[in-house]
C-alpha positions in Angstrom: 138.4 194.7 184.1 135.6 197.0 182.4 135.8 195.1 178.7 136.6 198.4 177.5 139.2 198.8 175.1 140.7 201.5 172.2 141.9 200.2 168.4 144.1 202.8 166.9 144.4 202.3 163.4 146.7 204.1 161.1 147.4 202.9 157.5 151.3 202.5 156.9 152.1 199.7 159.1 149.2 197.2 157.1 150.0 194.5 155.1 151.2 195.0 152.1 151.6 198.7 152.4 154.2 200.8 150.4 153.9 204.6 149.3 154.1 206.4 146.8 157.5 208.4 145.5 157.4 212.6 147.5 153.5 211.4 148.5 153.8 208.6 151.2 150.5 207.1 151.7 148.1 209.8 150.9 144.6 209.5 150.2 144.5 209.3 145.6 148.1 207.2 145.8 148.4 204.2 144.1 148.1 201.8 147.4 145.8 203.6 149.7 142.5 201.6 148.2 144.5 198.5 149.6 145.7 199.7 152.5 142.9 201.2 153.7 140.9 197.9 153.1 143.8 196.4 154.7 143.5 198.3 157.8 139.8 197.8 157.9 140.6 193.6 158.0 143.3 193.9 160.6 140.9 196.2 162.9 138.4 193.5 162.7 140.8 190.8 163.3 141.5 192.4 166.5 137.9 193.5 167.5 136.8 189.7 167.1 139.3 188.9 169.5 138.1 191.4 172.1 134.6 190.9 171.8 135.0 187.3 171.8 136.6 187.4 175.4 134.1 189.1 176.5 134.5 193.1 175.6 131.4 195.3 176.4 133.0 198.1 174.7 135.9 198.6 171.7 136.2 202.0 170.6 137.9 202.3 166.8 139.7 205.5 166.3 140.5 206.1 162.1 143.9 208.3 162.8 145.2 208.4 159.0 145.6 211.7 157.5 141.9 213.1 157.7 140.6 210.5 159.6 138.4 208.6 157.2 140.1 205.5 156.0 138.6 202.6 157.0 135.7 200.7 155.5 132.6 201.1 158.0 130.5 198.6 157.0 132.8 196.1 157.3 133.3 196.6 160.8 131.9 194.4 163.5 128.5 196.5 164.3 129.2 196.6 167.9 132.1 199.0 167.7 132.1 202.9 168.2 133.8 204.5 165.6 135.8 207.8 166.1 136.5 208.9 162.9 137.4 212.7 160.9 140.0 215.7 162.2 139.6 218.9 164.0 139.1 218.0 167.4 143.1 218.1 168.1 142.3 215.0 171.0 144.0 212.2 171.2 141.9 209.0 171.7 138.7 210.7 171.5 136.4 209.2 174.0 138.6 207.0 175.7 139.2 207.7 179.9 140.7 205.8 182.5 138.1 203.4 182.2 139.1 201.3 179.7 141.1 198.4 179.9 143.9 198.8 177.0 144.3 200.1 174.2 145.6 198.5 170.5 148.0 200.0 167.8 147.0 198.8 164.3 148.8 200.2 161.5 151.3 202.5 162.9 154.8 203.2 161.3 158.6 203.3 162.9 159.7 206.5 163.7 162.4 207.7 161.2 165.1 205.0 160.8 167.1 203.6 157.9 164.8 201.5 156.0 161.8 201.8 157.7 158.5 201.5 155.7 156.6 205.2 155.5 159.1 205.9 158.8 157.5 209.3 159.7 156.5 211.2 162.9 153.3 212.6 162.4 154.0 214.6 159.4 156.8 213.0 156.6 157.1 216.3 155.2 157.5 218.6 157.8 159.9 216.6 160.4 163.3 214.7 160.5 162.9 213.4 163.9 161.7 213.9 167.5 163.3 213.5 170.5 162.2 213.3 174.2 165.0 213.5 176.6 167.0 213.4 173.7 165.7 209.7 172.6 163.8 209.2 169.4 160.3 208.4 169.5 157.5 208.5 167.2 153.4 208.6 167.2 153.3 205.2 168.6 155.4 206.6 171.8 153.3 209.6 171.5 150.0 208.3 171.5 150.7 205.6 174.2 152.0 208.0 176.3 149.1 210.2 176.0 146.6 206.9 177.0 149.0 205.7 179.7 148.7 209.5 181.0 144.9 208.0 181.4 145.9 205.0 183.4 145.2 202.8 180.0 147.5 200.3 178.7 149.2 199.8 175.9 148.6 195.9 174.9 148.9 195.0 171.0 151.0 196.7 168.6 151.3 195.4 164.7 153.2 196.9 161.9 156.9 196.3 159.7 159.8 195.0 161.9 161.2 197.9 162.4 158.5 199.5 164.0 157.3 196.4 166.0 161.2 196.5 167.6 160.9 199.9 168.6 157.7 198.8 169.8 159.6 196.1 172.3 162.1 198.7 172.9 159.0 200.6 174.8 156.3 198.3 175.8 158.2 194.7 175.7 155.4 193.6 177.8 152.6 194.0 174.7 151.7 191.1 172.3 153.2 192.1 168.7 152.1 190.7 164.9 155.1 191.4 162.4 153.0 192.4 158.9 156.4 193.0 156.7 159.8 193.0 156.2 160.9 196.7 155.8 163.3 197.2 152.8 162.9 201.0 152.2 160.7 203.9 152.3 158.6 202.9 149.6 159.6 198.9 149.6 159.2 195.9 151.7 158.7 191.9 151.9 154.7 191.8 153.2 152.9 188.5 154.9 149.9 187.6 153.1 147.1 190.0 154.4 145.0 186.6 155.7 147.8 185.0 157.2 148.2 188.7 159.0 144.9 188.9 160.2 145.1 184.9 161.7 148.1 186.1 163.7 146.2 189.6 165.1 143.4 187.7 165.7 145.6 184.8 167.7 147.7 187.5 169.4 144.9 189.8 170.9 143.5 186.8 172.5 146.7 186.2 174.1 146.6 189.9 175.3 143.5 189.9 177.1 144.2 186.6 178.6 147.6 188.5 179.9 145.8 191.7 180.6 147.8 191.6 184.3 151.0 191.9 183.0 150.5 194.9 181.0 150.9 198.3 181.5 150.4 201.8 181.0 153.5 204.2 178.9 154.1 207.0 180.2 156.5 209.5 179.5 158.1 211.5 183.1 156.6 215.5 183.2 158.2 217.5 182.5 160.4 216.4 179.4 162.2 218.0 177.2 161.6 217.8 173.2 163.8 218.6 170.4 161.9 218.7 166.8 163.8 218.5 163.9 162.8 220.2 160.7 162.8 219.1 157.0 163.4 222.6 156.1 164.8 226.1 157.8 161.3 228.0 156.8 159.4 225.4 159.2 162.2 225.3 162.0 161.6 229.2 161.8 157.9 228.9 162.3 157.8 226.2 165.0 155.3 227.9 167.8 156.0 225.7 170.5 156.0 226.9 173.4 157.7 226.5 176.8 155.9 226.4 180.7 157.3 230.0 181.1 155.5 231.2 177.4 159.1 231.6 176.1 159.3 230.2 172.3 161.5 227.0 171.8 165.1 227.8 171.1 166.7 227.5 167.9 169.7 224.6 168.6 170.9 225.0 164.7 168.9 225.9 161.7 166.8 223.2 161.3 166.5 222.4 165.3 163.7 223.3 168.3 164.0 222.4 171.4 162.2 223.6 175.0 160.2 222.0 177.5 156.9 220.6 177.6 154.9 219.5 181.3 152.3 217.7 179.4 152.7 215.0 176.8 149.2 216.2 175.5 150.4 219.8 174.8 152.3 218.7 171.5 148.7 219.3 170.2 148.5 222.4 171.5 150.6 224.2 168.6 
């Protein structure tokens, strides 16, 4: 092992996160203060865990919206900090050196009663589908690290999102935060009692470090977008190997090939 790990943090999957009604989590609704303070106490829950067995390097990648979430100085001062939007990577700095990489914060994909279930954008998308399964920007991303060799060893969020989780990686440690009732609604832990049981499972992780493994997602793969509305379906620019523009399935549907899981970025 390098010691050499990747925290990515999103906001929707924190303790005691909800949205707001036709905003989600955005940055001015009623709940971001707390989940973005939230997310900050889960990421160092988890980065006292690495360090403490022994981690030279833990990169923590803000991935919410705009990228700048979390509450700096509250971080552990040994951590690199990729943070803001624009760059259109994926785990900005992060190769086939490290050792694993840790999902804090992430969100189901969409499914019935899923907390702030959403694939990258809640108001532009219905679903995604690769091979014709769902998957969301926890598949994504993890597919995109295991593509670097990394793998994917802690994921914490609702229960909804932590089974699809299992569904993909069921070697990776998981923390439950919430119960998922709705979009907007759900039963949370206690954002301490979360933390203790990050903290707890990380450790058990690292010690298990063997039996995990890189996701990856077989190139190349086909992906169908669905689309909240015709206007955006009409606009999709994605592109197949050949140049050729996805086809239009129905009204609101994509679908063409892709040879690189990273390309989704491309358009």
């Amino acid at each position: 092992m390098n010691g050499k790990y990747c925290i990515a943090v999103d906001l929707e999957g924190v303790a005691c996160a909800v949205g707001s009604y036709g905003q989600g989590l955005a940055e001015g609704t009623k709940n971001y203060p707390l989940a973005a303070l939230n997310a900050t106490r889960e990421t160092c829950a988890a980065a006292r865990a690495l360090f403490e067995t022994g981690a030279q390097e833990v990169v923590v990648w803000d991935n919410h919206g705009t990228g700048v979430n979390l509450d700096y100085d509250l971080l552990d001062e040994r951590v690199l900090i990729a943070m803001g939007a624009g760059s259109r990577t994926r785990f900005p700095g992060v190769d086939e050196s490290f050792d694993g990489v840790l999902f804090i914060g992430y969100h189901a994909y969409d499914a019935p009663k899923a907390t702030l279930a959403h694939v990258y954008s809640s108001s532009a998308f219905s679903a995604h589908l690769i091979n014709g399964k769902p998957v969301g920007e926890l598949q994504i991303d993890a597919a995109i690290a295991g593509k670097r060799g990394v793998k994917t060893i802690f994921v914490s969020s609702d229960d909804v999102c932590v089974s699809q989780a299992k569904e993909s990686f069921p070697w990776a440690e998981t923390v439950v935060t919430k119960q998922a009732l709705a979009w907007n609604s759900c039963i949370s832990k206690h954002p301490e009692k979360v933390c203790a049981e990050i903290y707890s499972s990380v450790l058990k992780a690292v010690e298990n470090i063997d039996k995990m493994r890189p996701y990856t997602i077989p190139t190349p793969f086909e992906l169908t977008l669905s689309y909240k509305r015709i206007e955006y379906a009409q606009g999709c620019s994605f592109r197949n190997p050949d140049g050729s523009l996805f086809e239009a399935t129905d009204a609101y549907t994509r679908r063409g090939t892709l040879d690189d899981v990273e390309q989704y970025f491309w358009y």
